[in-house]
C-alpha positions in Angstrom: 63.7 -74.2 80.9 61.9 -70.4 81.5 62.2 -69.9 78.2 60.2 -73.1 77.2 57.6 -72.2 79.9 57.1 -68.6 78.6 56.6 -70.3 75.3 54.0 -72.6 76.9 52.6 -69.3 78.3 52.6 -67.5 75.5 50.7 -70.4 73.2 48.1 -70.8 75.9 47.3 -67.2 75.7 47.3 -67.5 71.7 44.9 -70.1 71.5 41.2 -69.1 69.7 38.2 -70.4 69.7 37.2 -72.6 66.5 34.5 -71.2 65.1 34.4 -73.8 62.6 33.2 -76.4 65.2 29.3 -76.1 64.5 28.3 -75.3 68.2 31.1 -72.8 69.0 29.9 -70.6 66.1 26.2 -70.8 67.5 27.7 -69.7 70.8 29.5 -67.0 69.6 26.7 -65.7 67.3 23.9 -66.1 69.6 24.8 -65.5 73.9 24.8 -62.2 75.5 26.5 -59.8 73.5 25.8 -60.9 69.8 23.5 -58.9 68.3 25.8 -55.9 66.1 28.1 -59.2 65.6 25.9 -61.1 63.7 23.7 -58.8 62.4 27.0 -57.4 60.5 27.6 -60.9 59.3 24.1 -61.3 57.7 24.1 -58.4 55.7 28.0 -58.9 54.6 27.1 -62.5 53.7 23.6 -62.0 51.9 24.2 -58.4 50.6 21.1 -56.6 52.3 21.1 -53.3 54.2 22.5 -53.5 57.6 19.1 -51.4 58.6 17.2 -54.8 58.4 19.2 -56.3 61.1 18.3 -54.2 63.6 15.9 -55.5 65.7 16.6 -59.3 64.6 15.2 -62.0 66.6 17.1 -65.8 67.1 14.3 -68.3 67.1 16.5 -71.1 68.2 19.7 -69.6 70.8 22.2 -71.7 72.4 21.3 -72.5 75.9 23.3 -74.2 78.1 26.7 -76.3 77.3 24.5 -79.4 78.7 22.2 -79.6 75.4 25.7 -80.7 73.7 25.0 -84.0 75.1 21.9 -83.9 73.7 20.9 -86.1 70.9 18.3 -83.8 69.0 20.8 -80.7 69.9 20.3 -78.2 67.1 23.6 -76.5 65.8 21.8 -74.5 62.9 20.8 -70.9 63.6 17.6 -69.3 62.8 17.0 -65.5 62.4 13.9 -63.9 62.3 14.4 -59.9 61.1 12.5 -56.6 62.0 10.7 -57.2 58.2 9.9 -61.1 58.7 12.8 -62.5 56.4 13.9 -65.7 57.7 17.5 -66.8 58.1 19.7 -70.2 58.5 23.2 -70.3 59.0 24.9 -73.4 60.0 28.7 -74.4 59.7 29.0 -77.9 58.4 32.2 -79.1 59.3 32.1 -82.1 57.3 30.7 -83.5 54.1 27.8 -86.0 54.3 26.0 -88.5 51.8 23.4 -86.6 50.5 24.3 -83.0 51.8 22.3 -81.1 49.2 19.6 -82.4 49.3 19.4 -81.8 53.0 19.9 -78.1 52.6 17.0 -77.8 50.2 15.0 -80.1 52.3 15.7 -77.9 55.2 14.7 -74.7 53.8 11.7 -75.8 51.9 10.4 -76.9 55.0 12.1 -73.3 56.8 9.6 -71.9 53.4 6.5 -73.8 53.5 5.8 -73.6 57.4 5.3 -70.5 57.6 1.7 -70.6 55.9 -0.6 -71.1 58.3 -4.0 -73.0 57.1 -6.0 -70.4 55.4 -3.6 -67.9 55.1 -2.8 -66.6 51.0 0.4 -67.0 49.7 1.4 -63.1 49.0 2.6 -63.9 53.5 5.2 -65.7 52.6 8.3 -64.2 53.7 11.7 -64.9 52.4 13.7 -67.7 53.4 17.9 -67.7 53.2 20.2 -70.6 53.5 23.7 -69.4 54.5 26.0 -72.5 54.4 29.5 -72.7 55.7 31.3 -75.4 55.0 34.8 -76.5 56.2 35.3 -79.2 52.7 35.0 -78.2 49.2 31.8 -79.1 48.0 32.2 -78.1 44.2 35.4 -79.2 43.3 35.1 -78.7 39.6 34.0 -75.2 40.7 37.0 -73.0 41.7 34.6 -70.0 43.4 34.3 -70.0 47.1 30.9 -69.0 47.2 27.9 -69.8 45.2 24.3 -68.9 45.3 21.1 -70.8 44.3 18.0 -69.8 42.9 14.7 -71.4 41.8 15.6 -70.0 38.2 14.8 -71.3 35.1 17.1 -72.4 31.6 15.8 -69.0 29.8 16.9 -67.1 33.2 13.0 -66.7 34.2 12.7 -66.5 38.2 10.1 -68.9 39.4 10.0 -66.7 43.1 12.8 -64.6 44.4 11.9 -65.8 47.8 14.3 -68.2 48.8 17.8 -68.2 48.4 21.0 -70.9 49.5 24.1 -69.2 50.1 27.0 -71.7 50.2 30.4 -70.3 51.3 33.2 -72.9 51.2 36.4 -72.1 53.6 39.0 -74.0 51.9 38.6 -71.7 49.0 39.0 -68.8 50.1 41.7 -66.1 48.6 44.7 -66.5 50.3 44.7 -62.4 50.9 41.1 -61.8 51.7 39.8 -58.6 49.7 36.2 -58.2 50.5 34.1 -57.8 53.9 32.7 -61.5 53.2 36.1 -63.0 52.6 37.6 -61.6 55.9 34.2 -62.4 58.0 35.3 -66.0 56.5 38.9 -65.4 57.1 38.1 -65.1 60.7 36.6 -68.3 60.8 39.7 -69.9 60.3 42.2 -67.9 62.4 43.4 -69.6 65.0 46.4 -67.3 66.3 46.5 -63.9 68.5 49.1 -63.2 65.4 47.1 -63.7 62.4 44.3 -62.1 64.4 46.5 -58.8 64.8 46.7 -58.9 61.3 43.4 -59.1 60.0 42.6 -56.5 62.2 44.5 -54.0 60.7 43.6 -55.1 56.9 39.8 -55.0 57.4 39.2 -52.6 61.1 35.9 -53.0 60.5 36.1 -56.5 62.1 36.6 -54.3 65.1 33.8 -55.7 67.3 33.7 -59.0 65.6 37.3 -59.4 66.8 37.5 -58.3 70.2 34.0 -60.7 71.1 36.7 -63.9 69.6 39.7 -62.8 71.9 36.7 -62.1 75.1 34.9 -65.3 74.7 38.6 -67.3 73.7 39.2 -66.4 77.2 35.8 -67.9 78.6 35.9 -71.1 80.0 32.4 -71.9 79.3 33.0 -71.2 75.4 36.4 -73.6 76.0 34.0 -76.1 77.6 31.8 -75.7 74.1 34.4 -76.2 72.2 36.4 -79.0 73.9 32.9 -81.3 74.1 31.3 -80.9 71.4 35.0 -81.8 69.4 34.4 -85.1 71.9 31.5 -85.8 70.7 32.1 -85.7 67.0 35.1 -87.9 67.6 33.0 -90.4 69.5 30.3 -90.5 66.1 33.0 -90.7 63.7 33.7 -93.7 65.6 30.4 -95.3 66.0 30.0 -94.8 63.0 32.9 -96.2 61.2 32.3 -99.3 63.4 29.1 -99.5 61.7 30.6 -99.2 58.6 32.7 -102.0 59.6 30.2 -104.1 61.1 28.1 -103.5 57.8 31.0 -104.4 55.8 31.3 -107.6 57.8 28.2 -108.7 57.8 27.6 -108.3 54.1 30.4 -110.1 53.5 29.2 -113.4 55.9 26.0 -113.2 54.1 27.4 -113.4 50.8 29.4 -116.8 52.0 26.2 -117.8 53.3 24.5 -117.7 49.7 27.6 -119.1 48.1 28.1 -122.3 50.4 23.8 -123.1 50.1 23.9 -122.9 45.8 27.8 -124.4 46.2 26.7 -127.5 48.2 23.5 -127.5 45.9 25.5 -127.9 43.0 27.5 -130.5 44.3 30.6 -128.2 45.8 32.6 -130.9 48.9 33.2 -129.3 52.2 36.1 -128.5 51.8 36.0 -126.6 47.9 33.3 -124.4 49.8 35.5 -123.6 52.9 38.6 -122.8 49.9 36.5 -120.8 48.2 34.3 -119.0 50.9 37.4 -118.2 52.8 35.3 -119.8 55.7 36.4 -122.4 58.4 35.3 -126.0 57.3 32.8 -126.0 60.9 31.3 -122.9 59.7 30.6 -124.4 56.4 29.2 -127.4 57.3 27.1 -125.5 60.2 25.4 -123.5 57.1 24.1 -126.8 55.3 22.7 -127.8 58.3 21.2 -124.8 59.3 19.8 -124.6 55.1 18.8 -128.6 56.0 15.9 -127.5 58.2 
């Protein structure tokens, strides 16, 4: 019986945060204490000198664990750096109908508002897209990362000024052997264990590291983490109910339109109700409701 409670003790004192959870990554990236973190990140992830991270500005940081409940609460992060280059990261746990076309919505608009009215185009800074995603978004594609450009057939670059950076997690090598593939490893730990041992293959995780195991450890982040995991759930299951509902209700309509041109046609009661799947009342409540 001690032995089970130790093991109980032990586990407890094991468990990570999960950065893949869109609003736990935000926390981690951008409360008190962040700054070398995710500056290091950046320039791993988008291959530019580390110097340009170092007086970085987060337009949008998380504030309090009560804007979860929000329903406009933004999970995206957006970094401004010392030279005006504009970054968004954002985890995307799951895939959605029409995905893409979001991202490039999203950072066109990230592009474009910048210009002021008036102002010339040479202003424009650059605009990068760094998307994580926890689902393989390229199947036929067996590279975890890919990069897009606004590039033409012949290779000619329309502008070099924007950039989307997708990095897909189930991908990844099994043994990481670059600095983005064990800043994406780390993503996915989720034991003091495997933690230990990416810190001794890539010690230059050092401070990346030790801030997981701190805020593991903070019941704030735990709160993050635990409601925001709630509150996915509770979508998923709005909105599979919808999905039933919908399904339901474009099923009635299509008996609807069957028993008016079946009785039209000449179709008894009771063929329609056969046919329809639909009780003989509901049938005949349909002609009379067509009768009017």
């Amino acid at each position: 019986m001690k032995n089970k409670k130790q093991a109980e003790l032990n586990n407890i004192k094991t468990a990570l945060l999960n950065l893949t959870i869109d609003a736990v990554l935000k926390y981690y990236f951008t409360t008190e204490g962040s700054e070398e973190v995710l500056a290091d990140f950046l320039s791993v992830a988008i291959n530019i000198p580390l110097e340009e991270f170092e007086d970085i500005e987060v337009l949008n940081p998380f504030l309090s664990k009560e804007h979860l409940k929000d329903k406009d609460f933004i999970v995206d992060i957006r970094i401004k750096t010392k030279s005006g280059k504009i970054i968004h990261v954002e985890m995307q746990m799951a895939d959605h109908l029409n995905f893409g076309a979001r991202i490039v919505a999203y950072n066109g608009r990230l592009f474009g508002s910048q210009l002021k009215r008036g102002e010339e185009y040479t202003t424009l800074k650059p605009v990068y897209s760094i998307i994580i995603t926890n689902f393989d978004m390229f199947p036929n594609n067996p590279k975890y990362r890919d990069v897009f450009k606004y590039t033409g057939e012949e290779g000619d670059i329309l502008t070099d000024l924007t950039q989307i950076h997708i990095l897909q997690l189930p991908k990844l090598p099994k043994k990481p052997k670059t600095e983005l593939e064990n800043w994406l490893k780390l993503f996915l730990v989720r034991e003091e264990k495997e933690l230990e041992t990416l810190l001794q293959e890539a010690p230059n995780l050092n401070k990346a590291i030790v801030r997981l195991r701190n805020l593991s450890s903070d019941e704030v982040a735990k709160q993050i983490e635990e409601e925001r995991l709630s509150s996915l759930s509770l979508r998923k299951t709005f909105e599979e109910e919808g999905r039933i509902k919908g399904r339901a209700e474009g099923l009635t309509q299509k008996a609807i339109e069957m028993t008016i041109n079946m009785h039209k046609k000449g179709f008894d009661i009771n063929t329609i109700s056969e046919i329809t799947e639909m009780p003989v009342e509901w049938v005949q409540s349909v002609i009379d409701n067509n009768k009017k």
